[in-house]
N, C-alpha and C positions, 0 to 999 in steps of 0.2 A: 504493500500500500504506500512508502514511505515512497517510491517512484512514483505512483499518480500525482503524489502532492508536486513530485519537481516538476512533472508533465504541467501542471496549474502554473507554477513560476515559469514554467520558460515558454508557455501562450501567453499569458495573461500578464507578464512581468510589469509591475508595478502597480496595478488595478483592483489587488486582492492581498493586502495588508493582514487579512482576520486568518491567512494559516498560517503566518507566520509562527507563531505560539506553539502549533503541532509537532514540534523537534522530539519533545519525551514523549507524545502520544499522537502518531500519524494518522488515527481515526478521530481524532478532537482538534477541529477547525478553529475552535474559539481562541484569542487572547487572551483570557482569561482564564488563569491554569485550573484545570479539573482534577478536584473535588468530589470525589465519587461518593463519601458518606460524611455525614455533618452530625456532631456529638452536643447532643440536649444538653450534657454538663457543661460543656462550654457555656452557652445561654444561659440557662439556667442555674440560680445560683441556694435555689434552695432544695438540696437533694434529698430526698424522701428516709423514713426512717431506715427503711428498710431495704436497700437498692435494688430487692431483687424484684419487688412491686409501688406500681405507685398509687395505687388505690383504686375502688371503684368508684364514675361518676353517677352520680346523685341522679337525679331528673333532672333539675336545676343547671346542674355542670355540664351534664351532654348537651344540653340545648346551649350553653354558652360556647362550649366548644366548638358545637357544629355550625354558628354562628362567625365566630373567630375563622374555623377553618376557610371560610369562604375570601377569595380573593378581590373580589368586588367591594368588599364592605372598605369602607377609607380606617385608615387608623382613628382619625376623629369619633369615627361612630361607633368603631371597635372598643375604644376609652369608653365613652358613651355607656355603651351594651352591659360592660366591665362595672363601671359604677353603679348602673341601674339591677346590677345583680347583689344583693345581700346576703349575710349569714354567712356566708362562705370560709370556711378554714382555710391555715396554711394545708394541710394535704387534698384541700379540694383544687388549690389554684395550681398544685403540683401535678395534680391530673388532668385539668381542664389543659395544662402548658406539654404535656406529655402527650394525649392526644392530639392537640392540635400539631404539634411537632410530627406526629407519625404521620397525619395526615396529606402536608404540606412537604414535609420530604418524599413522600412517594409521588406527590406531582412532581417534583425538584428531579425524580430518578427518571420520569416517564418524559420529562420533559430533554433533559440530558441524552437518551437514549435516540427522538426524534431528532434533534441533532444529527447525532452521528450516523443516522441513518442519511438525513439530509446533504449531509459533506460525500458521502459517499457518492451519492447522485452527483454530484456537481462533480467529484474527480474521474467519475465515470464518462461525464459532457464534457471535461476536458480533454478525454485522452480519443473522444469521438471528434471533436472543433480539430486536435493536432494531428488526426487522422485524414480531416476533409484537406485541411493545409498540405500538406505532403502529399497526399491525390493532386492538389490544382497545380502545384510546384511541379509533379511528376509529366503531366500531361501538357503543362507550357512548355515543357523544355524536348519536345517532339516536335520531329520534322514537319508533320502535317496535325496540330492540333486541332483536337475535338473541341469548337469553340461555343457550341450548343453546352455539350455537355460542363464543361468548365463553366460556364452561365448559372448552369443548374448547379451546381455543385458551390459557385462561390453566395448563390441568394440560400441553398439549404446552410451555410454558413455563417451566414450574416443573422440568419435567424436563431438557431442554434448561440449565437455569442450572446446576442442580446438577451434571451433567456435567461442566459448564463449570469450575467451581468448583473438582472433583476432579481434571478434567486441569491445572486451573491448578496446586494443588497439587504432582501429579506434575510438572512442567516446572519447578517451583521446585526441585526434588530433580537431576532431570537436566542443569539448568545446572552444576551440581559437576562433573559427570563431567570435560569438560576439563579443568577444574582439576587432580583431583587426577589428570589424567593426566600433567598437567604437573609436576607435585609430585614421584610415582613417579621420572618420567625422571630429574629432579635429585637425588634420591635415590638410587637406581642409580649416576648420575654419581659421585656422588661414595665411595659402596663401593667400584666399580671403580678410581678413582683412585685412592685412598687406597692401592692396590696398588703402582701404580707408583713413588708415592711411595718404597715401603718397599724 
């Protein structure tokens, strides 16, 4: 695979800056070094009595979790949701934060995965564009060129790049996504915490 990526640098040289980053993992396109598993203790700074469970949620807690877990909801309203919930212990916010956590890293994993499925596609369009290049190359440099077919060959080309180009773009955008799903989670973290502080 680490040959497609050169096949991408040497069509596309200059134009495609986000695989750069791909040196220690030729299947991860992003600048942004991957992160394959993300540890709750980190975020989370108040670790349950018992590590090997964090509790079970209440009625009250699953509905605030399953609330939290949603990535539409703004922080603002997520604060919000958080104060408007009462009663709540510290091992309730430890599980409401630990569910939310499994839930949003598993979009984090599925979302990571579509990625690298996604780069894949594009090193495949790339080694098909340097493919069509060496055909047109091959076929100019004959005594009686096929100038039909070279025609044909340089517009499936020109559409193929552009493609290429636009899904580059999009893949530049989709790299975030982990991120800011990592962001959210410590975010959350730390609304919820600030609870038990109080």
């Amino acid at each position: 695979m680490r040959s497609v990526f050169t096949a991408l640098s040497i069509v596309f040289t200059g134009i495609s800056p986000i695989y750069a980053a791909g040196l220690n993992d030729p299947d991860w396109p992003c600048i942004q070094r991957r992160v394959d598993t993300l540890s709750a203790a980190v975020m989370w700074p108040h670790p349950p009595e018992n590590q090997a469970e964090t509790g079970t949620l209440s009625p009250e807690a699953a509905r605030l979790a399953e609330l939290l877990a949603l990535r539409r909801l703004s922080l603002e309203e997520a604060e919000s949701a958080v104060d408007a919930t009462a009663d709540l212990t510290k091992e309730d916010y430890t599980a409401i934060f630990s569910d939310v956590f499994d839930r949003l890293n598993q979009r984090r994993v599925e979302v990571m995965g579509g990625i690298t499925r996604y780069a894949r596609n594009q090193a495949r369009m790339a080694q098909e564009i340097d493919a069509l290049r060496s055909e047109i190359a091959t076929l100019s440099k004959t005594e009686t060129p096929d100038f039909d077919r070279i025609d044909q060959l340089e517009e499936d080309l020109d559409w193929r790049a552009r493609v290429f180009d636009d899904r580059r773009r999009s893949l530049t955008y989709a790299c975030e996504a982990p991120v800011l799903l990592e962001k959210r989670l410590y975010s959350l973290a730390q609304i919820l915490a600030a609870r038990v502080a109080e």
